[in-house]
mmJSON file of the N, C-alpha and C atoms, coordinates in Angstrom:
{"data_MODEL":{"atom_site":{
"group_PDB":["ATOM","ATOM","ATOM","ATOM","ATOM","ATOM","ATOM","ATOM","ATOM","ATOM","ATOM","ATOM","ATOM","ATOM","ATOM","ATOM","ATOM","ATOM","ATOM","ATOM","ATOM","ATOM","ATOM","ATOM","ATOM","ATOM","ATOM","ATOM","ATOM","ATOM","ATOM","ATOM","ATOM","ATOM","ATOM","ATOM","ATOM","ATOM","ATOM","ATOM","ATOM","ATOM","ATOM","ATOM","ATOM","ATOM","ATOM","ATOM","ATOM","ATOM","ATOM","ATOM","ATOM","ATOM","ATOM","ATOM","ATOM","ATOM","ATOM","ATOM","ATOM","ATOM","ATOM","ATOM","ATOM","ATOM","ATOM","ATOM","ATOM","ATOM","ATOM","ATOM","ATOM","ATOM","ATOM","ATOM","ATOM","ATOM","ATOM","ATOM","ATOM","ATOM","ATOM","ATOM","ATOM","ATOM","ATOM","ATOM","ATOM","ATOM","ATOM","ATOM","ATOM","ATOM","ATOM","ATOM","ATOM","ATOM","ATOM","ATOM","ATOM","ATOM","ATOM","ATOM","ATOM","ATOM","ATOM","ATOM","ATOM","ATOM","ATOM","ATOM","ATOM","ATOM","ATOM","ATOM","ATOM","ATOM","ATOM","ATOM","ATOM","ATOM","ATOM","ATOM","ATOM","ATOM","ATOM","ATOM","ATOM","ATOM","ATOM","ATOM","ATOM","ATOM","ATOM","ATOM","ATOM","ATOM","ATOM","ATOM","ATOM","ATOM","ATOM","ATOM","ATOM","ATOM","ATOM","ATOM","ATOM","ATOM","ATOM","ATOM","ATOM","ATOM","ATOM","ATOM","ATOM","ATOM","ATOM","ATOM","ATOM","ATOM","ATOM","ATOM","ATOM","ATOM","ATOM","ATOM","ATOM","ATOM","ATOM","ATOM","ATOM","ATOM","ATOM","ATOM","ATOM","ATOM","ATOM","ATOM","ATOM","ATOM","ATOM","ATOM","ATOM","ATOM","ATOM","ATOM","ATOM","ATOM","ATOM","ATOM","ATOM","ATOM","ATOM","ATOM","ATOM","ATOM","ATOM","ATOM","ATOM","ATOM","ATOM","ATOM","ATOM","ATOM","ATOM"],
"id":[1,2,3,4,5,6,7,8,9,10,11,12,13,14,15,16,17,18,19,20,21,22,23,24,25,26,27,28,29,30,31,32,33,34,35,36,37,38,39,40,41,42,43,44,45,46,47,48,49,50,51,52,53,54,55,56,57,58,59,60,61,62,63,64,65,66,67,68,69,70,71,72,73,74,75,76,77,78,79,80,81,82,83,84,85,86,87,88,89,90,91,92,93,94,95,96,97,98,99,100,101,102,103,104,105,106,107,108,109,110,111,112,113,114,115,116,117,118,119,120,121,122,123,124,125,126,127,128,129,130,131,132,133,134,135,136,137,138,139,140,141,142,143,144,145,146,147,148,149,150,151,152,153,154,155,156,157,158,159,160,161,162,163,164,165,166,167,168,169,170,171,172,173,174,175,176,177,178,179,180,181,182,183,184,185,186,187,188,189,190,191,192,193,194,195,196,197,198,199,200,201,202,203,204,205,206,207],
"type_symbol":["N","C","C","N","C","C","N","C","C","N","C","C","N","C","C","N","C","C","N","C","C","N","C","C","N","C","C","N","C","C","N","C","C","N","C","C","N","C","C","N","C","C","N","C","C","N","C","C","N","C","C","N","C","C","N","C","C","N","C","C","N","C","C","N","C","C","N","C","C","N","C","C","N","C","C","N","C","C","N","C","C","N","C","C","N","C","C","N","C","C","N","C","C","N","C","C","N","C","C","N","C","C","N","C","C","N","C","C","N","C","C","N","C","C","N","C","C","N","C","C","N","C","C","N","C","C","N","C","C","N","C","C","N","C","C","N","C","C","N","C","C","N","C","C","N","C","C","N","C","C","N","C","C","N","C","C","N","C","C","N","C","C","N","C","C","N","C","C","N","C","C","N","C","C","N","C","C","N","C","C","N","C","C","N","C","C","N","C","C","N","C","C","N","C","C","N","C","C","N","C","C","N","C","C","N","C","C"],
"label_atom_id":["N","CA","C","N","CA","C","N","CA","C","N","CA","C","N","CA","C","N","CA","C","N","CA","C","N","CA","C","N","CA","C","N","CA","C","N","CA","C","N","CA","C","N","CA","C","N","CA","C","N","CA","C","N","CA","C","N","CA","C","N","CA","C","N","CA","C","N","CA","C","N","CA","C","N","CA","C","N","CA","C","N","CA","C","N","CA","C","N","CA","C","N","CA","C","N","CA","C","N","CA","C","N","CA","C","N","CA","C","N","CA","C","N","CA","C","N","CA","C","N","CA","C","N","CA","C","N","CA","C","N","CA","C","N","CA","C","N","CA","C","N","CA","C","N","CA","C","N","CA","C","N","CA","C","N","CA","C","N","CA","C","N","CA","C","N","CA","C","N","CA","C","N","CA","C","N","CA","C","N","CA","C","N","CA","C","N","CA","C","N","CA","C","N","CA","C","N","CA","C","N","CA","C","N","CA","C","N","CA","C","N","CA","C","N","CA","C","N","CA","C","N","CA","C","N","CA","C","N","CA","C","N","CA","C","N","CA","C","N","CA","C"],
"label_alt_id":[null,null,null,null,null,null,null,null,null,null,null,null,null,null,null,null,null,null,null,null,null,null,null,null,null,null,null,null,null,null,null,null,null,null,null,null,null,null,null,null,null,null,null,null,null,null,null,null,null,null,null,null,null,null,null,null,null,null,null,null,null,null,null,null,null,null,null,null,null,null,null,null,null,null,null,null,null,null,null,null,null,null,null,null,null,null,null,null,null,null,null,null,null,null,null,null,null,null,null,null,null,null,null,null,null,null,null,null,null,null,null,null,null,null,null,null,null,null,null,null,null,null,null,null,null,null,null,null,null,null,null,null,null,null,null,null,null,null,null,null,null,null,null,null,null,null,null,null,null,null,null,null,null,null,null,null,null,null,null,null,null,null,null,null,null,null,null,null,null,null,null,null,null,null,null,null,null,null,null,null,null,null,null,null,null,null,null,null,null,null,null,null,null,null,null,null,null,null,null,null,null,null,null,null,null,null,null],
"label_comp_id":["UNK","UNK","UNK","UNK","UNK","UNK","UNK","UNK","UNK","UNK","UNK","UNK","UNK","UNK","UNK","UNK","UNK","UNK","UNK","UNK","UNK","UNK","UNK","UNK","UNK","UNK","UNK","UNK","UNK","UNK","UNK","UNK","UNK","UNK","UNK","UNK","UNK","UNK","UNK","UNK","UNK","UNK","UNK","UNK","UNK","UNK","UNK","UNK","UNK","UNK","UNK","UNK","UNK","UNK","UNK","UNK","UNK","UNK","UNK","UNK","UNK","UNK","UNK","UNK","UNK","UNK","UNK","UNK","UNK","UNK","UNK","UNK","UNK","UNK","UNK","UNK","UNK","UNK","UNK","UNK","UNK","UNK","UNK","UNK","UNK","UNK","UNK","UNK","UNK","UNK","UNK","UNK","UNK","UNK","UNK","UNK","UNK","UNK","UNK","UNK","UNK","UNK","UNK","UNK","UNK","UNK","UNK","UNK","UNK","UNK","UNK","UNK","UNK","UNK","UNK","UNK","UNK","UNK","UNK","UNK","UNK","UNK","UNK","UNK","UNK","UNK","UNK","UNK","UNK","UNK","UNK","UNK","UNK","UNK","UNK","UNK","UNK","UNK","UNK","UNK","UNK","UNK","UNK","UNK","UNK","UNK","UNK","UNK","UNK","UNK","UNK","UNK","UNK","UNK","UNK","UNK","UNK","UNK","UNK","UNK","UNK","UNK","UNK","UNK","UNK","UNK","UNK","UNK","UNK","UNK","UNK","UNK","UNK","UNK","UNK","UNK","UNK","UNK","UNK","UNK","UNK","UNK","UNK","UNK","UNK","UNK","UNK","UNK","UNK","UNK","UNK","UNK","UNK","UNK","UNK","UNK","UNK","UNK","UNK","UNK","UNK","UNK","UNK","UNK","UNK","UNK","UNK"],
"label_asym_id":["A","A","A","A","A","A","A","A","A","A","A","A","A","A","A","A","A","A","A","A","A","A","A","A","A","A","A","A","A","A","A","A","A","A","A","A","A","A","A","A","A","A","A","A","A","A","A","A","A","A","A","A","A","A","A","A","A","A","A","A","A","A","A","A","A","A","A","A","A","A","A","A","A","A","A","A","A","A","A","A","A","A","A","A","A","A","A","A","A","A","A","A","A","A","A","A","A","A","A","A","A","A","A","A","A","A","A","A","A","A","A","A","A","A","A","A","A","A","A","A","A","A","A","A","A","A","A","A","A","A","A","A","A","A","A","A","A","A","A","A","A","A","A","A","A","A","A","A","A","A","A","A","A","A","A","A","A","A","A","A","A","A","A","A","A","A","A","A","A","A","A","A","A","A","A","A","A","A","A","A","A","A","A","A","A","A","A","A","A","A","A","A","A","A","A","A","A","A","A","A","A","A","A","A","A","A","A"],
"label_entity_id":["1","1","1","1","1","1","1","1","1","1","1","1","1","1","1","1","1","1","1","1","1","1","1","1","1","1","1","1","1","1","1","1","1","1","1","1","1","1","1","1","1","1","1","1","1","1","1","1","1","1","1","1","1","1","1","1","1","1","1","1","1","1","1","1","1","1","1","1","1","1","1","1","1","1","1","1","1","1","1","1","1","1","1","1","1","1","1","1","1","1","1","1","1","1","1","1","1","1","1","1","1","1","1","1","1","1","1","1","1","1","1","1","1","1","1","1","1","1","1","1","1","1","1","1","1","1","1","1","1","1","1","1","1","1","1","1","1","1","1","1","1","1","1","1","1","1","1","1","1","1","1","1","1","1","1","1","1","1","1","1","1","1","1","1","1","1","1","1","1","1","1","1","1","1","1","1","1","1","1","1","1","1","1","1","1","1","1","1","1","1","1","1","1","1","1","1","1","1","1","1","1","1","1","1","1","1","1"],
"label_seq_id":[1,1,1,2,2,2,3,3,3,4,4,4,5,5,5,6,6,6,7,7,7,8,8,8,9,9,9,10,10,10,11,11,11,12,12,12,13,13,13,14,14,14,15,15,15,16,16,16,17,17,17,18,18,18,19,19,19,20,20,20,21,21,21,22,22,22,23,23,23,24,24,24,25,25,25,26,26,26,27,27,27,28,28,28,29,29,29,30,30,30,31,31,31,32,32,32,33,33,33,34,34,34,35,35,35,36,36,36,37,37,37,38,38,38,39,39,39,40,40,40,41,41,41,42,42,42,43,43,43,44,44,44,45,45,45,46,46,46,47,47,47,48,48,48,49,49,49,50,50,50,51,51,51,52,52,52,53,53,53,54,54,54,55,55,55,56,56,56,57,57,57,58,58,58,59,59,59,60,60,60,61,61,61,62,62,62,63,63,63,64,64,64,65,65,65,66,66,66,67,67,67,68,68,68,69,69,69],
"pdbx_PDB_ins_code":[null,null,null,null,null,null,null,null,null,null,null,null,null,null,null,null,null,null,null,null,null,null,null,null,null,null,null,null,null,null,null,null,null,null,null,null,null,null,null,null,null,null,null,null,null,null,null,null,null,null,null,null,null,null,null,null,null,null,null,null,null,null,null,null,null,null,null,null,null,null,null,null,null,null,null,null,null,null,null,null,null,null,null,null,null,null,null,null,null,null,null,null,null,null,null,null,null,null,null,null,null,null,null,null,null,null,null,null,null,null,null,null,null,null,null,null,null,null,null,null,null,null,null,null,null,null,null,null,null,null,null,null,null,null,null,null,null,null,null,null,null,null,null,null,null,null,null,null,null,null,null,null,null,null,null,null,null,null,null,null,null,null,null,null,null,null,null,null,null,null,null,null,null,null,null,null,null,null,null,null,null,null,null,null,null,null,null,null,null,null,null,null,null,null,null,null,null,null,null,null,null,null,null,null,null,null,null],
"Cartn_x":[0.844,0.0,0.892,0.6,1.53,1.102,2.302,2.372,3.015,2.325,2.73,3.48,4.913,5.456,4.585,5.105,5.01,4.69,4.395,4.575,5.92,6.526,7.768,8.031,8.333,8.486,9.907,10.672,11.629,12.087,12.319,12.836,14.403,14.816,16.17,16.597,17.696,18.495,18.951,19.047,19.891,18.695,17.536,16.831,15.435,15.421,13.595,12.498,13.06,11.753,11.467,10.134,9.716,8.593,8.55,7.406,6.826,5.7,5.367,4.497,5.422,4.749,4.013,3.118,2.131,1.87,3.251,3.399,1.883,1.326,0.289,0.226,1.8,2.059,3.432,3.757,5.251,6.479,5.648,6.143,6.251,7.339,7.537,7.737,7.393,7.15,7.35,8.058,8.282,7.332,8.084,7.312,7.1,7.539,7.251,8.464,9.973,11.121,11.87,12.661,13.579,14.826,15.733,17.006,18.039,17.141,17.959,16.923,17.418,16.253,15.606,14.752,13.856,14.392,13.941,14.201,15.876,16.043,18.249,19.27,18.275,19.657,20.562,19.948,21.29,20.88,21.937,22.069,22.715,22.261,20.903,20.472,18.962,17.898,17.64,17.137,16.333,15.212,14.89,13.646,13.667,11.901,11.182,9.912,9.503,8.565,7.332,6.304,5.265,4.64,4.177,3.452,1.928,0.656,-0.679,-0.973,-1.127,-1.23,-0.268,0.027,1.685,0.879,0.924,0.354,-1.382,-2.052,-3.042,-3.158,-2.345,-2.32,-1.576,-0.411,-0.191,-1.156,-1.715,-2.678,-3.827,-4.268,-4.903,-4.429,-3.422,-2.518,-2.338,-2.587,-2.038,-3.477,-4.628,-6.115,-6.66,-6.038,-6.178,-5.677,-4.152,-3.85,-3.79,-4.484,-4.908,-6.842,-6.767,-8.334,-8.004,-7.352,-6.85,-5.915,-5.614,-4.977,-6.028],
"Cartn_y":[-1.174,0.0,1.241,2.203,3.445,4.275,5.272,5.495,7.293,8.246,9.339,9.972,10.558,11.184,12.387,12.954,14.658,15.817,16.923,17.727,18.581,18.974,19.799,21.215,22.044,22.806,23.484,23.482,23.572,25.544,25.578,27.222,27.527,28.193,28.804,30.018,29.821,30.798,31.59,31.443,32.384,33.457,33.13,33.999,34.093,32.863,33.246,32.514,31.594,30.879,29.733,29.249,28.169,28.032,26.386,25.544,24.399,24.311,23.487,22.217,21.077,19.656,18.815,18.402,17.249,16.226,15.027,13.591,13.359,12.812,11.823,9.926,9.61,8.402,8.618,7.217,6.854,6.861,6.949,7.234,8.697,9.036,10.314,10.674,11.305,11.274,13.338,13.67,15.17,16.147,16.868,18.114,17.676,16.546,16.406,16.348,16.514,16.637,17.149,18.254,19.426,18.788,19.119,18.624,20.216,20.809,21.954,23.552,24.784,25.502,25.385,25.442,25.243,26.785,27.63,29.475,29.987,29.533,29.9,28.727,27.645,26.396,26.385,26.879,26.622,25.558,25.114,23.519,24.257,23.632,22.73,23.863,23.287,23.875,23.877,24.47,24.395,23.721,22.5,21.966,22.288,22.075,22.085,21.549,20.616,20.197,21.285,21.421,22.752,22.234,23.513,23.474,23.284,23.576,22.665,24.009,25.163,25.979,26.188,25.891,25.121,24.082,23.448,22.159,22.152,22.787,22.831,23.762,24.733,25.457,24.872,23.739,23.054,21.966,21.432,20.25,21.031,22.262,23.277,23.296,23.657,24.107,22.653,22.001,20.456,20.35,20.309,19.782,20.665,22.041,23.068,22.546,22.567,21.984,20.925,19.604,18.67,19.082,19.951,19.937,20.647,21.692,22.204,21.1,20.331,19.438,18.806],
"Cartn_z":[0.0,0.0,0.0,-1.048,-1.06,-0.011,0.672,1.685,1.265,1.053,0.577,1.423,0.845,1.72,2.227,3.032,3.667,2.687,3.056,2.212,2.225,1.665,1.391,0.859,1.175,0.747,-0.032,-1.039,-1.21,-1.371,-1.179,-1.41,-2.19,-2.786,-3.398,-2.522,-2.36,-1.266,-1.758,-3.481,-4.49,-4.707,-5.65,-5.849,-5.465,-4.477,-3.336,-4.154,-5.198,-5.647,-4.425,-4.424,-3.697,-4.56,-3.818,-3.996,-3.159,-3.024,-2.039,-2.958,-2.493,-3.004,-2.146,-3.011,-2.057,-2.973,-2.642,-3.674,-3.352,-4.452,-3.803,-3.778,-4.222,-3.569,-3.318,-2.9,-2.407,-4.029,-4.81,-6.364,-6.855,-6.791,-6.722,-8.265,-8.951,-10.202,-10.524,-11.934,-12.23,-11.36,-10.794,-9.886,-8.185,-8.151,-6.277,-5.598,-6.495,-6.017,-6.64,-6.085,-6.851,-6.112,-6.885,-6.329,-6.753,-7.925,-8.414,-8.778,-8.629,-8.633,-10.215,-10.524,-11.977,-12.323,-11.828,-12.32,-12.081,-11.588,-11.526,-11.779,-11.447,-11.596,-10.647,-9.035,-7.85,-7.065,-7.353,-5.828,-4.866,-3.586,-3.541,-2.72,-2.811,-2.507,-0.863,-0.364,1.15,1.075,2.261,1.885,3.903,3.641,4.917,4.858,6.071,6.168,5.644,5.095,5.059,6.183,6.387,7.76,6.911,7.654,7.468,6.42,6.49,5.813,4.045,4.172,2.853,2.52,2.829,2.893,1.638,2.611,1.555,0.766,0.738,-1.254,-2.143,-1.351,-2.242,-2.829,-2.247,-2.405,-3.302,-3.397,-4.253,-5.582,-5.377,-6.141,-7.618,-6.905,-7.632,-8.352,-7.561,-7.743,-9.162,-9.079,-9.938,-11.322,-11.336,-12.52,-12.714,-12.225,-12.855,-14.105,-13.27,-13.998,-15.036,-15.119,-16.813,-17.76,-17.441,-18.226,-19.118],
"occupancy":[1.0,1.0,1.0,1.0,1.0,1.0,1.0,1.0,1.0,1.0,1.0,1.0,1.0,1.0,1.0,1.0,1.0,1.0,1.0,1.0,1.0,1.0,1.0,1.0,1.0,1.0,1.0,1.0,1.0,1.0,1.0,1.0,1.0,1.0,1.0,1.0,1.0,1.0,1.0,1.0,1.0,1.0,1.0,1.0,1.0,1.0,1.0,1.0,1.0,1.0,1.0,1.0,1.0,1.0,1.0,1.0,1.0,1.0,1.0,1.0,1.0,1.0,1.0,1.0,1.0,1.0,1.0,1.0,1.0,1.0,1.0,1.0,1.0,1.0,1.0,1.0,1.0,1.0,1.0,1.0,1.0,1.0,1.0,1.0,1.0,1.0,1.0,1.0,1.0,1.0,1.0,1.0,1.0,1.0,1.0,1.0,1.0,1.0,1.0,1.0,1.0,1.0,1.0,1.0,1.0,1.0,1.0,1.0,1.0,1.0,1.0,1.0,1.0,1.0,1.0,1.0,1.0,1.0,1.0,1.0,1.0,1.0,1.0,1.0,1.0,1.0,1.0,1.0,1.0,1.0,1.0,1.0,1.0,1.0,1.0,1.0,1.0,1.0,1.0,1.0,1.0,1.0,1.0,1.0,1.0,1.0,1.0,1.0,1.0,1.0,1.0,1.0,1.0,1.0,1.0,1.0,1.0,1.0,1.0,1.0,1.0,1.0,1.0,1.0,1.0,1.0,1.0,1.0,1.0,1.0,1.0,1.0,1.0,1.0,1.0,1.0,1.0,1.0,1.0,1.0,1.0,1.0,1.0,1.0,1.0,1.0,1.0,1.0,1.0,1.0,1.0,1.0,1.0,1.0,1.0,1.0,1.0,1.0,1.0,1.0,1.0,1.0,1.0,1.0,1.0,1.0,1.0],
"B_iso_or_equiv":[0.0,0.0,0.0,0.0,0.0,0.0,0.0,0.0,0.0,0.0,0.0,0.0,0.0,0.0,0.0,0.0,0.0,0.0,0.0,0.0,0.0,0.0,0.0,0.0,0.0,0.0,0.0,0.0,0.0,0.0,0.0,0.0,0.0,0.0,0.0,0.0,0.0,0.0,0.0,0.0,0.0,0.0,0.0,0.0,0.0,0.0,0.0,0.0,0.0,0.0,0.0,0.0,0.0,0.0,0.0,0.0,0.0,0.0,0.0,0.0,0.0,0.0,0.0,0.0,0.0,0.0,0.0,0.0,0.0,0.0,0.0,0.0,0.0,0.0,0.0,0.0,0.0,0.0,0.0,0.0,0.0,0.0,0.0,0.0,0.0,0.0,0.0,0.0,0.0,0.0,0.0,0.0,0.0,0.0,0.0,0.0,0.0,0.0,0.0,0.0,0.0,0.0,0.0,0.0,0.0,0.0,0.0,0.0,0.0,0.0,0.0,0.0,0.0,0.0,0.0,0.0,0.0,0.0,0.0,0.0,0.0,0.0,0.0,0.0,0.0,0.0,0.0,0.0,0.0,0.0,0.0,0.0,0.0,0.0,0.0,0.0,0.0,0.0,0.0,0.0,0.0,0.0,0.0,0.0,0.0,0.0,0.0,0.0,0.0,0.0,0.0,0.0,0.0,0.0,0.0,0.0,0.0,0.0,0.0,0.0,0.0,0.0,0.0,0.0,0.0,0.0,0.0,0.0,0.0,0.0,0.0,0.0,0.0,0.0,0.0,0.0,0.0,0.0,0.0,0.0,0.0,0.0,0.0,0.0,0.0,0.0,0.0,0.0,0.0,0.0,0.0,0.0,0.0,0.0,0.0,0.0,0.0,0.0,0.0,0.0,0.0,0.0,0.0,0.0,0.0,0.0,0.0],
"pdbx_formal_charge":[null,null,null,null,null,null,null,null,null,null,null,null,null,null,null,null,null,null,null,null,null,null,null,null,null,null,null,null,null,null,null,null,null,null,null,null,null,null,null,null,null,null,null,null,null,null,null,null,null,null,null,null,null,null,null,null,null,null,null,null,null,null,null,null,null,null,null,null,null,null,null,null,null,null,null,null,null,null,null,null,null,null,null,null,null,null,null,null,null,null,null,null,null,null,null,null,null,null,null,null,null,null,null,null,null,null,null,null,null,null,null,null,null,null,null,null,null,null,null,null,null,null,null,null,null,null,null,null,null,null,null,null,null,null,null,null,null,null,null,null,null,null,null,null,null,null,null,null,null,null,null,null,null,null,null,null,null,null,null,null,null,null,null,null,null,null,null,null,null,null,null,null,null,null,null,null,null,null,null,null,null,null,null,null,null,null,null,null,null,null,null,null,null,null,null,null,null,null,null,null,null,null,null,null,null,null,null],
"auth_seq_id":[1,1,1,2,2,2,3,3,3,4,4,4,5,5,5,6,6,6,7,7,7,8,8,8,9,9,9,10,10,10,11,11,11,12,12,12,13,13,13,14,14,14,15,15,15,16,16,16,17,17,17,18,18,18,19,19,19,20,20,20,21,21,21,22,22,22,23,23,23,24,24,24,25,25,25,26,26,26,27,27,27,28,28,28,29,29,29,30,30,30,31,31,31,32,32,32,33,33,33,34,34,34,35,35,35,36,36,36,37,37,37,38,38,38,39,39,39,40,40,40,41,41,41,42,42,42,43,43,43,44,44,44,45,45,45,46,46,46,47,47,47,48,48,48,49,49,49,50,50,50,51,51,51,52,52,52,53,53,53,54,54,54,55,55,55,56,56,56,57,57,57,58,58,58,59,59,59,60,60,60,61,61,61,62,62,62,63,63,63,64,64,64,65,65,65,66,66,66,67,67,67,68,68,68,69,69,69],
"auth_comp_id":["UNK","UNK","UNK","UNK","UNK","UNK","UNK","UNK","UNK","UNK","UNK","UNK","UNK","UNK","UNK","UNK","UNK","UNK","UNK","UNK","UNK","UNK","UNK","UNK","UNK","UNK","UNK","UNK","UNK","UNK","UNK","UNK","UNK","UNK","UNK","UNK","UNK","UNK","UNK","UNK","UNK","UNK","UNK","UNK","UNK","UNK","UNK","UNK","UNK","UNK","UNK","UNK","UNK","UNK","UNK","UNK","UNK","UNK","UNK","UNK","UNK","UNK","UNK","UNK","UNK","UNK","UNK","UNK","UNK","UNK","UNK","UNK","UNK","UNK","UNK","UNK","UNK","UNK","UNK","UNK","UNK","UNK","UNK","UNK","UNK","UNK","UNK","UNK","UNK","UNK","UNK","UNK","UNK","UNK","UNK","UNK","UNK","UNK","UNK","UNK","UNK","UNK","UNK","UNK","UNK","UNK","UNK","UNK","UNK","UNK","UNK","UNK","UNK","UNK","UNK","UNK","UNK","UNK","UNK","UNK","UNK","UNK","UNK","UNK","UNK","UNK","UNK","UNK","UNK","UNK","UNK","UNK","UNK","UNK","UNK","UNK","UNK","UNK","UNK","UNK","UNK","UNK","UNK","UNK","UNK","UNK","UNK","UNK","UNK","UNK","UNK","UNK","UNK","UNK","UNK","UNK","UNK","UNK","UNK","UNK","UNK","UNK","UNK","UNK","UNK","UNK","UNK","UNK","UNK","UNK","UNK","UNK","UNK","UNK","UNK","UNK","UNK","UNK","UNK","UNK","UNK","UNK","UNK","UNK","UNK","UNK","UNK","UNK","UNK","UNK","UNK","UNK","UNK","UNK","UNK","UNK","UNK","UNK","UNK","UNK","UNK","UNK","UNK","UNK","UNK","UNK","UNK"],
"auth_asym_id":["A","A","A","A","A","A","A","A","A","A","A","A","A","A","A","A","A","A","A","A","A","A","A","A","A","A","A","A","A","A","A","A","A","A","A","A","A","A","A","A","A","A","A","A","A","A","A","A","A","A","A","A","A","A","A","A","A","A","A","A","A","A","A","A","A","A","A","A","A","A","A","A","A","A","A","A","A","A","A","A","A","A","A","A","A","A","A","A","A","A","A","A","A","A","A","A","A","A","A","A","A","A","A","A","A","A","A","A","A","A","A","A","A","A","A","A","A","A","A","A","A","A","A","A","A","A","A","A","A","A","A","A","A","A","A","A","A","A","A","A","A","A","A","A","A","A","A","A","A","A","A","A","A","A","A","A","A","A","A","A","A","A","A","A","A","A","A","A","A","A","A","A","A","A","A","A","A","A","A","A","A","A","A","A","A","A","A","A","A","A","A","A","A","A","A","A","A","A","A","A","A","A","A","A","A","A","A"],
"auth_atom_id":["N","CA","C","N","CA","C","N","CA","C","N","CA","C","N","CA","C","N","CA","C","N","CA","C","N","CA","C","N","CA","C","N","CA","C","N","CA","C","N","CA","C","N","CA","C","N","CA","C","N","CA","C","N","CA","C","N","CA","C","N","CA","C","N","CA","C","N","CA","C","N","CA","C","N","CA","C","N","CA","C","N","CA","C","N","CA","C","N","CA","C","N","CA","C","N","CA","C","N","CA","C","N","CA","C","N","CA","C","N","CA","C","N","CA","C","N","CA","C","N","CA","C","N","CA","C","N","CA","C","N","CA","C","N","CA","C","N","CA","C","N","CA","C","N","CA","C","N","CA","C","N","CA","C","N","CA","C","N","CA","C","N","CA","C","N","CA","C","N","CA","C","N","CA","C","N","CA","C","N","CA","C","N","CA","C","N","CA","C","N","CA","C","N","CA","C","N","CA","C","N","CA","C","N","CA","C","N","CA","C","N","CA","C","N","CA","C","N","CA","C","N","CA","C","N","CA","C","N","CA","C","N","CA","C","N","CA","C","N","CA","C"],
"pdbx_PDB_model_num":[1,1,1,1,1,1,1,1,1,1,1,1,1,1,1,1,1,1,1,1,1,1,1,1,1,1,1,1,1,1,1,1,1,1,1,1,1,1,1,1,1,1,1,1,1,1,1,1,1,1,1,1,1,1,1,1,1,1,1,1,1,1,1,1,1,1,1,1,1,1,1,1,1,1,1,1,1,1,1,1,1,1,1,1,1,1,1,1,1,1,1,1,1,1,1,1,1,1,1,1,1,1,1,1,1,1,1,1,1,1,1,1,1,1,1,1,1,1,1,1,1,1,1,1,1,1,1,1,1,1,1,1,1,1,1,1,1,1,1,1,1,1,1,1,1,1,1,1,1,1,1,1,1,1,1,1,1,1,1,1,1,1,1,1,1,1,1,1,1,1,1,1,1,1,1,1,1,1,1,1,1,1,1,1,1,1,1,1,1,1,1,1,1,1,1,1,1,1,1,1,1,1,1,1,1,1,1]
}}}
């Protein structure tokens, strides 16, 4: 049974982009893990648990652009 990680929030220290992910399985698949910034290209990134508020605009955020697809 898949077991979804946490939510995360990754941030760039270079130029202040973030994003907050909410895998929705244990299969982590394009967009639920940054390893590098998408908008500057600096390693590595800051990650943090999101707090409950993070948390659900990301989970918004996701629900949103699945329905325009």
């Amino acid at each position: 049974m898949p077991i979804a990680p946490s939510p995360k929030t990754y941030t760039c220290p270079a130029c202040g982009w973030s994003k907050t992910v909410t895998p929705r399985s244990d299969a982590l698949g394009p967009g639920d893990y940054y390893t590098a910034c998408p908008k500057c290209a600096h390693v590595p990134l800051t990650s943090s648990k999101a707090n409950a508020a993070q948390a659900a605009l990301g989970h918004l955020s996701d629900q949103i652009k699945r329905l325009w697809r």
